[in-house]
C-alpha positions in Angstrom: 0.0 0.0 0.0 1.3 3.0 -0.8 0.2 7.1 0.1 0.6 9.5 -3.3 0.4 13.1 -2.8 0.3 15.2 -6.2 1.2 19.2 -6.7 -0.2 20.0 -9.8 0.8 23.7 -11.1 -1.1 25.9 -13.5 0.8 29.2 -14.4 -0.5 32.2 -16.4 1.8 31.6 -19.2 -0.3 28.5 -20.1 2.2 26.1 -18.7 1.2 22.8 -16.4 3.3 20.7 -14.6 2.5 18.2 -11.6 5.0 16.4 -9.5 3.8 13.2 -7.4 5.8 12.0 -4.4 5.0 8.3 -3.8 5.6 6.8 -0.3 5.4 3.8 1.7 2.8 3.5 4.0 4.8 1.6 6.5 8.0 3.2 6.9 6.7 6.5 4.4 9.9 6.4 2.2 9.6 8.1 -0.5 9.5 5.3 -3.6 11.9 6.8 -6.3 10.4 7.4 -10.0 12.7 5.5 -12.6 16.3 6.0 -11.9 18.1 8.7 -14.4 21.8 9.5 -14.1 22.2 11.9 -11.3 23.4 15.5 -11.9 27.5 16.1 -10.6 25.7 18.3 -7.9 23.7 15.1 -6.0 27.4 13.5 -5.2 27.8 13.5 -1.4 30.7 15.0 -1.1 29.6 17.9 -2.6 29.1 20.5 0.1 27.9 17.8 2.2 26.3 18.2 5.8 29.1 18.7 8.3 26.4 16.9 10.6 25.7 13.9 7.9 26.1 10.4 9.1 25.7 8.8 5.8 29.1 6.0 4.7 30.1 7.1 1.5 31.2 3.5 1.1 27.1 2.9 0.9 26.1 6.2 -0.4 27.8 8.3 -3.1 25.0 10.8 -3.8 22.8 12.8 -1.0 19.7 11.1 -0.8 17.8 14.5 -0.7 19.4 15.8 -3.9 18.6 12.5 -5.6 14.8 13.0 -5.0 14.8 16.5 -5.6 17.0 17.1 -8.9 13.9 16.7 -11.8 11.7 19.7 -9.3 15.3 21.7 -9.0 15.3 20.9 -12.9 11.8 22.1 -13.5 12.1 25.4 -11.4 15.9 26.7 -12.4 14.7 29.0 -14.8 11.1 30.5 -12.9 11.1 33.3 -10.5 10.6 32.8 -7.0 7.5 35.2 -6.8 5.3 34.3 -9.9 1.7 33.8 -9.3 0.4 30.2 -9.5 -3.0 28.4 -9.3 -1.8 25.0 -7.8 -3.9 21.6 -6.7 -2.6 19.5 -4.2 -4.4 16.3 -3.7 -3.2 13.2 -1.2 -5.7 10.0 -0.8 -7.5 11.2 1.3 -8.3 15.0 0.6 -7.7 18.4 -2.3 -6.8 21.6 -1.3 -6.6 24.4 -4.1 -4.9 27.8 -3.6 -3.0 30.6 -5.7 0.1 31.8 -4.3 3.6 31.7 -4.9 6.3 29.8 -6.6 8.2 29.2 -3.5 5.5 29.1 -1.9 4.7 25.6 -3.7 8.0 24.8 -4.0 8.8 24.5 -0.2 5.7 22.9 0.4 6.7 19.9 -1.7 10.3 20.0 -1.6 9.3 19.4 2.6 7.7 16.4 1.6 10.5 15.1 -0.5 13.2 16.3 1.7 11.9 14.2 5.2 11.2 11.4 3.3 14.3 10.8 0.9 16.5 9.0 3.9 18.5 12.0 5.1 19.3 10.8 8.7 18.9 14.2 9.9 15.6 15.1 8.2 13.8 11.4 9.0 13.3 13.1 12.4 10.3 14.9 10.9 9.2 12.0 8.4 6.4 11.3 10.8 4.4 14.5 10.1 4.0 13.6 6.5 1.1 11.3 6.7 -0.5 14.0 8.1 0.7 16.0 5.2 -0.7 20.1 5.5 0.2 22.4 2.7 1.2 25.8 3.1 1.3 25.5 7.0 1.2 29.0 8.9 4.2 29.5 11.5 1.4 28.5 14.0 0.1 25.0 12.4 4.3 24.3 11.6 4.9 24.9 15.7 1.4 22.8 16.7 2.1 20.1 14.4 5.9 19.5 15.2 5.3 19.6 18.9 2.9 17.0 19.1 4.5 15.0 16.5 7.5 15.2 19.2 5.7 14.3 22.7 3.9 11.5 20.6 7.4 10.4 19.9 8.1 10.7 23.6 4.8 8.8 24.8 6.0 5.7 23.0 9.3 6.4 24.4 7.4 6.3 28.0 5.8 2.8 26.8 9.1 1.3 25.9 10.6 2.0 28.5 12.6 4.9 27.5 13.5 8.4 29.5 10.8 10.7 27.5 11.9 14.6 27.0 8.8 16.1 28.0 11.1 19.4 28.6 11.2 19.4 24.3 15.2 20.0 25.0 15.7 17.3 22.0 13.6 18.8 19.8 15.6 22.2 20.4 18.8 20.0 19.3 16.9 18.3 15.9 15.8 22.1 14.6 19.6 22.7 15.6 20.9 20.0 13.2 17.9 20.6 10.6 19.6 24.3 10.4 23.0 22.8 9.4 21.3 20.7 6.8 18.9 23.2 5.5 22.3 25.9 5.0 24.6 23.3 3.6 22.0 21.9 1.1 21.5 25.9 -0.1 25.3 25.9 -0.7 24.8 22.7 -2.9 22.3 24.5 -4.8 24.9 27.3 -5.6 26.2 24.6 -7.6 23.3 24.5 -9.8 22.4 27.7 -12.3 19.0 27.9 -11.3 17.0 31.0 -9.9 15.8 32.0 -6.9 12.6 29.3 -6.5 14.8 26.6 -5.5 17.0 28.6 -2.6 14.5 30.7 -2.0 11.9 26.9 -0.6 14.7 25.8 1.6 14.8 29.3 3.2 10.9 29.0 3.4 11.3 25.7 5.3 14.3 26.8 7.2 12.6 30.1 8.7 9.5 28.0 10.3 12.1 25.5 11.9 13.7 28.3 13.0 10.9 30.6 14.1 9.5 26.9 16.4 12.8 26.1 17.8 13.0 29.9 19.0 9.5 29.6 20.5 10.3 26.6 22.4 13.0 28.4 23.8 12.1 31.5 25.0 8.8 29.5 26.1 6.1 31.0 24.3 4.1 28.5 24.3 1.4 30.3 26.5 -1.4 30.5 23.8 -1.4 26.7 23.8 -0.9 26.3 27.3 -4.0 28.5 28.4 -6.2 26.7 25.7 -5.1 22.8 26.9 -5.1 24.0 30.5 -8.9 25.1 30.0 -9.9 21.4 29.3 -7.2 18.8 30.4 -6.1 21.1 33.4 -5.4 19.7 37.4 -9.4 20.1 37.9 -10.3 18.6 35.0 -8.0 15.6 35.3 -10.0 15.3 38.8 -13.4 15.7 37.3 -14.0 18.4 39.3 
């Protein structure tokens, strides 16, 4: 079984293009389209992730740049703030909205990016069954919190120390930064406009603007909503 999610692009000039990232439903890896012979710019070594874990011995090309060289293809030569009518649709649902270039781009490249086998990234590949285009800062920081104390409830179950303090999470946005910087460097390599840097920037500013709320602990908009129904007196039926 498998879970498809489709960005289908309709730009004033006349042109269409849709992209379809195909995943597993067990383990949601993405399931590559037919292999083509990867650009010089998808080799590991190149500008690689001073935090990447990866053996070259078992991998010679960045996972992320493999999945993401026909998009980075496709938008080299568009602007970053052209107008598109785009269609998104997953198995279960459609969402429709005009916006952006980047816009769509770092939507989808997100998708791609978490679920290409990046050891750094994987940390968020849980969030993408519950896919949401075009999140606001708010949904990003709602989403990506609870995807994290889930993690820690099954921690709990199995017996592991769970971070309910979100300190680890701080530490994965920390390590998502190096990635997200290093894989712009790569894509210096490539002659492409501003669409493609400008996506990563897109996803790198919401990990950045969550990791700074969990920080300074501005969480208190949450808090004073959760607190109203699952507070002490609640809890107590009282």
């Amino acid at each position: 079984m498998t879970i498809s999610i489709t960005y289908s692009m309709k730009f004033d000039s006349g042109l269409e293009r849709a992209f379809t990232v195909v995943m597993d439903h067990e383990t949601l890896d993405i399931i590559p389209r037919n292999p083509v012979e990867p650009p010089h710019w998808a080799g590991l070594e190149q500008c690689k992730c001073p935090n990447c874990t990866l053996d070259p011995a078992l991998h010679s090309h960045c996972p992320i740049a493999l999945n993401l060289h026909e998009l980075i293809d496709f938008l080299s030569d568009l602007i970053s703030y052209e107008e598109v009518d785009v269609t998104v649709e997953s198995n279960e649902r459609k969402y429709m909205k005009r916006t952006s270039l980047q816009s769509v781009a770092s939507s989808l490249m997100g998708i791609i990016m978490v679920t290409s086998g990046c050891p750094i990234l994987n940390k968020l590949r849980p969030m993408v069954e519950t896919h949401l285009p075009f999140s606001t800062w708010e949904e990003t920081t709602y989403r990506v919190v609870s995807m994290y104390l889930f993690a820690q409830y099954f921690n709990r179950k199995n017996g592991v120390e769970p971070d309910w303090d979100l300190n680890g999470l701080v530490s994965i946005f920390d390590d998502i930064e190096i990635v997200n910087q290093s894989f712009c460097r790569r894509l210096d390599l490539v002659r492409t406009e501003d669409s493609c840097v400008n996506a990563v920037n897109i996803l790198s500013s919401l990990g950045t603007l969550t990791k700074m709320i969990i920080t300074e602990n501005d969480l208190a908009h949450w808090g004073d909503i959760f607190t109203a129904h699952y507070g002490r007196d609640k809890a107590l039926g009282a």
